[in-house]
C-alpha distance (Angstrom), angle and dihedral (degrees) to the residues before:
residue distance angle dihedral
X1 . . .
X2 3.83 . .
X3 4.02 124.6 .
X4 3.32 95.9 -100.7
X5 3.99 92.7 50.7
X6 4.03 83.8 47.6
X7 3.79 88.9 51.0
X8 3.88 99.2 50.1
X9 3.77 98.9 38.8
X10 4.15 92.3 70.8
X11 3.82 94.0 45.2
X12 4.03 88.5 56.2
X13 3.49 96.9 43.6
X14 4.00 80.7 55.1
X15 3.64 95.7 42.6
X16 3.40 89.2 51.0
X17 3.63 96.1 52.5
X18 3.26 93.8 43.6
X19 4.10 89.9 53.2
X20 3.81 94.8 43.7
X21 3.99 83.2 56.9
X22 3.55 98.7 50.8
X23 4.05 84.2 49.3
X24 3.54 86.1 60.8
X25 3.30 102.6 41.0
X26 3.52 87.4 48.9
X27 3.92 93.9 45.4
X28 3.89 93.5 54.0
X29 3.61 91.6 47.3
X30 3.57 92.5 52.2
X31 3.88 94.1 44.7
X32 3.93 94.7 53.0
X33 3.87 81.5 52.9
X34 3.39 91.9 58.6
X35 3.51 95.7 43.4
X36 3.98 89.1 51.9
X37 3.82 93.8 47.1
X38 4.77 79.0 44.8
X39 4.06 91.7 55.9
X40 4.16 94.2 34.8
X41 3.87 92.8 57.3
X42 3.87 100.1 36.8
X43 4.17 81.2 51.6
X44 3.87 85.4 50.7
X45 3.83 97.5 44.3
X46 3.99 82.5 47.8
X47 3.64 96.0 52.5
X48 3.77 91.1 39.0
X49 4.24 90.0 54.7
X50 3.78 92.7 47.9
X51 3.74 87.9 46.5
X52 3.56 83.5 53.1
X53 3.93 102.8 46.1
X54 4.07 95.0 43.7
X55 4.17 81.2 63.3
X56 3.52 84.3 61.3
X57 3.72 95.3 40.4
X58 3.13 91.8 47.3
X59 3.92 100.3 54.5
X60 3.84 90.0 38.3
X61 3.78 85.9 57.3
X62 4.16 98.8 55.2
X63 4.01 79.2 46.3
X64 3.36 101.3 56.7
X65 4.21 93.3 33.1
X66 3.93 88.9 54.6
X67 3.65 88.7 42.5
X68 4.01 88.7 54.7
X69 3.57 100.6 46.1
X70 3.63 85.4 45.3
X71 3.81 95.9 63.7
X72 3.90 98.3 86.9
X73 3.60 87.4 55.0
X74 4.19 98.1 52.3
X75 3.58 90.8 44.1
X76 3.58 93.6 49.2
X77 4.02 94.3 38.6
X78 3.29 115.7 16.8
X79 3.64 134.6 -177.7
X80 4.13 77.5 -20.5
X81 3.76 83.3 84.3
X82 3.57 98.9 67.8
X83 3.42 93.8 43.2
X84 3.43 109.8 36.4
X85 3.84 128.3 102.9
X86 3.17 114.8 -165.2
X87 4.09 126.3 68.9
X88 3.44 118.6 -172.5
X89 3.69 107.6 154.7
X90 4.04 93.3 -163.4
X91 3.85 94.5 66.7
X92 4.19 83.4 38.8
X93 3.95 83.0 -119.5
X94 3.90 109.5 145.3
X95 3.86 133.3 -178.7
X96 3.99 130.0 172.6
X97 3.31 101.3 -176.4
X98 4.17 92.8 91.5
X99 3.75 87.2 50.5
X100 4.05 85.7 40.3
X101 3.61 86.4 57.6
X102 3.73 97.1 38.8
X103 4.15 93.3 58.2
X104 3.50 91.8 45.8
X105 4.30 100.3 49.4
X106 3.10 91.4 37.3
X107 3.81 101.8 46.4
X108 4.38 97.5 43.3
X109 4.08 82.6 38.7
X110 3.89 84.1 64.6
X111 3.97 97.5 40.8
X112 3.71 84.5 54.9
X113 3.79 94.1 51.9
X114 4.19 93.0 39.2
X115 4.10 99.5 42.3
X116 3.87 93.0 71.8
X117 3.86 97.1 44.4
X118 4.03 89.5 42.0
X119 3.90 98.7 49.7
X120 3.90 85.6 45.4
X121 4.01 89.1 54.3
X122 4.10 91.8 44.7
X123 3.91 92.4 44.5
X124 4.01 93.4 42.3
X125 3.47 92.9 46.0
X126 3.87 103.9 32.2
X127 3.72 94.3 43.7
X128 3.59 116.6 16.7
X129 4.26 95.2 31.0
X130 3.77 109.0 19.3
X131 3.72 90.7 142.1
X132 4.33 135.5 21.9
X133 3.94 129.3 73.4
X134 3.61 98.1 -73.0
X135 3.88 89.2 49.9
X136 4.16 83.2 55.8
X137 3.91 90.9 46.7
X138 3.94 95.5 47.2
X139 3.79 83.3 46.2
X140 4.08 98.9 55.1
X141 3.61 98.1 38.5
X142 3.57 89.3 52.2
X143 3.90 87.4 50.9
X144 3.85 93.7 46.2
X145 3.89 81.7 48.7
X146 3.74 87.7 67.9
X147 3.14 106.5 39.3
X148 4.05 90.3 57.1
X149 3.49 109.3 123.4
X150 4.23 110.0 -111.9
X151 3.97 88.4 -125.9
X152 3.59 89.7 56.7
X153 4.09 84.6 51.3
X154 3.55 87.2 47.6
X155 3.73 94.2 52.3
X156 3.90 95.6 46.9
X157 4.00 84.2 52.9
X158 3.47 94.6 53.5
X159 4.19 95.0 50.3
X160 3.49 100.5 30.1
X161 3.96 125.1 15.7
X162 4.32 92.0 35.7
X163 3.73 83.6 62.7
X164 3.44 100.8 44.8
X165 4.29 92.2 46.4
X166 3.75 80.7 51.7
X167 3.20 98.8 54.3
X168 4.10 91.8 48.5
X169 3.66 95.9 53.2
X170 3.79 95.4 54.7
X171 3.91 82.7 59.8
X172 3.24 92.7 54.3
X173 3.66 98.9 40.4
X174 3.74 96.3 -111.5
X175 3.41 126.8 138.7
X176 3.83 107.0 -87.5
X177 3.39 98.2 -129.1
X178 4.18 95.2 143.6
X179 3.15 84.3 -169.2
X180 4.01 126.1 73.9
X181 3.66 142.4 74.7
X182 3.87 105.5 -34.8
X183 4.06 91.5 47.9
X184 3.83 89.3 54.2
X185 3.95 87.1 44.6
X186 4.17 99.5 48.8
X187 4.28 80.6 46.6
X188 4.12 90.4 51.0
X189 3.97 83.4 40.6
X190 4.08 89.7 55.1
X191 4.24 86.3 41.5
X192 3.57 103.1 56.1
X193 4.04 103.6 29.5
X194 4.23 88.3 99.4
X195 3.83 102.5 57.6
X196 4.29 89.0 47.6
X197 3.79 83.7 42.5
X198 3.81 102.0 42.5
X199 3.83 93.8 43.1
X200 4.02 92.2 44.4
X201 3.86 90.9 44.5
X202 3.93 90.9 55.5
X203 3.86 87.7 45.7
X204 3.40 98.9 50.8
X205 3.98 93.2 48.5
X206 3.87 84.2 58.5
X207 3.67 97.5 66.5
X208 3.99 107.1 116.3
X209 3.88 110.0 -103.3
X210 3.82 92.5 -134.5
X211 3.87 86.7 55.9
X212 3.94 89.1 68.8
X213 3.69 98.5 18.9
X214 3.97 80.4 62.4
X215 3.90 94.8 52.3
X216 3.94 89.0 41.6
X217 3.82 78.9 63.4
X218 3.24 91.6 51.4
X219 3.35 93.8 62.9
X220 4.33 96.8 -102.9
X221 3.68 117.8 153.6
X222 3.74 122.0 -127.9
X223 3.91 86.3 -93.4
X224 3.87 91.7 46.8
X225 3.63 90.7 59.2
X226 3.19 99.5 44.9
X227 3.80 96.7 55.5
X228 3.30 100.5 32.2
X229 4.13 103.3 34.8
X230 4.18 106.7 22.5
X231 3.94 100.1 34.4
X232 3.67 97.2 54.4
X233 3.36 94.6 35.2
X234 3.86 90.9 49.9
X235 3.73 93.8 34.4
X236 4.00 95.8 113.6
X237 3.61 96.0 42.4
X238 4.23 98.0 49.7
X239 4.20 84.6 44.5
X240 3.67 85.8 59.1
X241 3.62 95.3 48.0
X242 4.00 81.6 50.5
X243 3.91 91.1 56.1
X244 3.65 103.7 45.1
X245 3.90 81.1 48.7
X246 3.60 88.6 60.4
X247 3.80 94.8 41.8
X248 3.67 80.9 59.8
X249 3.97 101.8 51.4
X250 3.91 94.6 44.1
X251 3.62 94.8 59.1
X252 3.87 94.7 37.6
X253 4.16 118.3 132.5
X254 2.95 135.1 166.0
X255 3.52 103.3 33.9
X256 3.89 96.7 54.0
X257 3.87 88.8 38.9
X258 4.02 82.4 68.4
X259 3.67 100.8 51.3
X260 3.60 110.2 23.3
X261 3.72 100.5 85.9
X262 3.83 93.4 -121.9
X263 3.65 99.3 -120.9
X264 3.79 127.6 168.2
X265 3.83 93.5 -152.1
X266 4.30 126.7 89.6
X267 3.80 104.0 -100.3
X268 3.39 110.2 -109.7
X269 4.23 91.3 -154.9
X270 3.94 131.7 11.1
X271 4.18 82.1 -102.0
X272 4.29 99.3 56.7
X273 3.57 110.3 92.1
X274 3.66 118.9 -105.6
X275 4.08 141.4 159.7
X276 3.75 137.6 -115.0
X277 3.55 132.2 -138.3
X278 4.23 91.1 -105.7
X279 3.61 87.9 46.0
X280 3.72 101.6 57.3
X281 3.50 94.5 37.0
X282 3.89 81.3 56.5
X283 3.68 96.8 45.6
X284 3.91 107.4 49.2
X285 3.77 105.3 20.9
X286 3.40 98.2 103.3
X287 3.85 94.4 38.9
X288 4.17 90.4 54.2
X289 4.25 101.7 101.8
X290 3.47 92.5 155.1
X291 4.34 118.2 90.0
X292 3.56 93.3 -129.5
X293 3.78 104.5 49.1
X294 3.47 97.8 44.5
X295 4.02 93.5 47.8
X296 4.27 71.6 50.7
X297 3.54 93.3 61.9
X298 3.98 89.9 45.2
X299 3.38 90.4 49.6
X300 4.01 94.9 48.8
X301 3.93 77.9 52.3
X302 4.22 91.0 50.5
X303 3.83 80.7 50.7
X304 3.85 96.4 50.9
X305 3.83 89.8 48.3
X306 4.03 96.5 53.0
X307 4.07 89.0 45.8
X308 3.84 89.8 52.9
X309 4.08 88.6 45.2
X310 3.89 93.4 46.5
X311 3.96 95.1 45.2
X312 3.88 85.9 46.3
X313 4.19 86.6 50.5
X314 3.72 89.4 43.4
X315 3.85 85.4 50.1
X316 3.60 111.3 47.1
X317 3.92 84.2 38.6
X318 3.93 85.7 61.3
X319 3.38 93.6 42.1
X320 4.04 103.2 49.7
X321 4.07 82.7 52.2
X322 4.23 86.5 59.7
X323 3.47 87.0 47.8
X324 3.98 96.3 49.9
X325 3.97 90.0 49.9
C-alpha cells in the first residue's frame, strides 16, 4: 500500500463512521416521529369513537327516560292510547290519535307545498346561478330564513297569513276559521324550504361538468340536461334534503301551536282547526297535576320520537335504493 492509499484509508473509515452515525441519528429521530404521529392518531380515533358512542348514548337515554315516565300512562291506558280519540283530561280519558293525525296532515301537507319551491331554489341556484351577487343574496336570505326563530313565524301567522286564509275561505264558502290545519301547513312550508334547498343546491353543484357538457354535445337543451343529467344524478342528495325537511316539520312547536287552532277533535278538512303532537305537549304540560296525564303528555312525546325514527327509517331506506339504481 502506497502513502497516499495509507492516507485515504483513515479518513473513510472516519467518514464512514461519521455517516453511519448521522443514519442513526437520523433513523431514531425519524422513528420517535412516527411513534408520535402512532399515539396522536390512535388518541384521535379514540376520541372520535367515544364521540361517536355518546350519540348513541345519548339518544338511547331520551328513549328509555320517555319510555319510563311513560309507564303510568300504558298501565293506566293501554293500547287505548293509540287509538283513542277523545282527550278530556277531567274524566282522565286520553287519546293521541287526533294529535297522531294532526302531526302527520299537517306535516306531508307542508312537504307537498315546500318540495316544488325548494327544488326550484336548488336547481336555480345550483345550476342556472351557482356563482354572482344575486346567487350570494338568494343564498343569505335563505340562511336568515332558517335561522328565524318559530315564534317569530308564529307571530307573522297570526298578523298576516290568518287574515289572508280568512279571507280565502269566505270565497269559497268555508268556514273562516283562519286558523286550522292548512295555515299551520303553508307556515311549516315557509320553515323548512332552506334545509331541502340548501342541501339540494350543494348537490346539484356536484354533478360532474363532463356529465352535462357531454349531453350539451349531444345536442340537450338547458331543460334536457337538467332532467335528464342533474336530477338523476342528484336524485339521492335532493331526497335527503326532502327528509331532513320533514324531520323538521314533525317536530315543529311553537309556530304551529300559534295557528293551528289547538283542537282536540280529528279535522274534518285541511281548513278545521286541529293540534299536533308538539303543540299539545306545548300547551298543557305545565297545567297536567295529575300522574296520569302528565305521563300522557310524555307518552304523546315517546310517540312523536318513534314517528320521527320510523319516517327517518322509511327515508334513508328509500334513499339507499336511489342510490343503488
Amino acid at each position: 500500500m502506497d502513502n497516499n492509499q495509507s492516507n485515504i484509508y483513515p479518513q473513510n473509515v472516519f467518514a464512514g463512521k461519521y455517516l453511519n452515525k448521522s443514519l442513526t441519528v437520523k433513523a431514531a429521530k425519524t422513528a420517535k416521529h412516527s411513534n408520535k404521529q402512532i399515539r396522536v392518531e390512535k388518541v384521535f380515533k379514540q376520541a372520535l369513537v367515544l364521540i361517536a358512542l355518546s350519540m348513541v348514548i345519548i339518544v338511547l337515554s331520551i328513549f328509555f327516560t320517555l319510555v319510563v315516565q311513560s309507564l303510568p300512562s300504558i298501565k293506566a291506558l293501554g293500547w287505548k292510547f293509540l287509538g283513542g280519540k277523545t282527550w278530556d283530561p277531567v274524566n282522565n280519558v286520553f287519546g293521541a290519535y287526533p294529535f297522531l293525525i294532526g302531526t302527520l296532515i299537517t306535516s306531508f301537507l307542508a312537504l307537498v307545498i315546500s318540495v316544488p319551491f325548494s327544488f326550484a331554489i336548488a336547481i336555480f341556484l345550483g345550476e342556472y346561478y351557482p356563482k354572482g351577487w344575486l346567487s350570494e343574496l338568494l343564498k343569505n336570505v335563505i340562511e336568515l330564513i332558517a335561522a328565524i326563530p318559530s315564534v317569530i313565524y308564529g307571530f307573522w301567522g297570526v298578523f298576516v297569513l290568518v287574515p289572508i286564509v280568512r279571507d280565502l275561505e269566505t270565497k269559497f264558502g268555508i268556514l273562516p276559521y283562519g286558523i286550522g290545519i292548512f295555515t299551520a301547513s303553508l307556515i311549516l312550508a315557509v320553515m323548512i324550504v332552506p334545509y331541502a334547498a340548501s342541501l339540494g343546491r350543494e348537490v346539484v353543484r356536484m354533478v360532474p361538468s363532463a356529465l352535462k357538457e357531454g349531453a350539451y354535445s349531444l345536442g340537450a337543451t338547458r331543460f334536457e340536461v337538467i332532467k335528464n343529467v342533474v336530477v338523476p344524478y342528484a336524485k339521492s342528495g335532493l331526497f335527503a334534503g326532502i327528509l331532513l325537511s320533514l324531520g323538521r316539520a314533525l317536530g315543529e312547536t311553537m309556530a304551529v301551536t300559534m295557528v293551528i287552532g289547538n283542537s282536540p277533535l280529528i279535522p274534518d278538512s285541511i281548513f278545521a282547526p286541529g293540534h299536533t303532537m308538539a303543540s299539545v305537549i306545548a300547551n298543557e304540560f305545565t297545567e297536567a297535576a295529575d300522574t296520569v296525564y302528565l305521563s300522557s303528555l310524555i307518552e304523546m312525546g315517546l310517540l312523536l320520537f318513534l314517528v320521527t325514527v320510523v319516517i327517518n327509517v322509511i327515508g334513508k331506506r328509500i334513499i339507499k335504493r336511489f342510490t343503488n339504481e
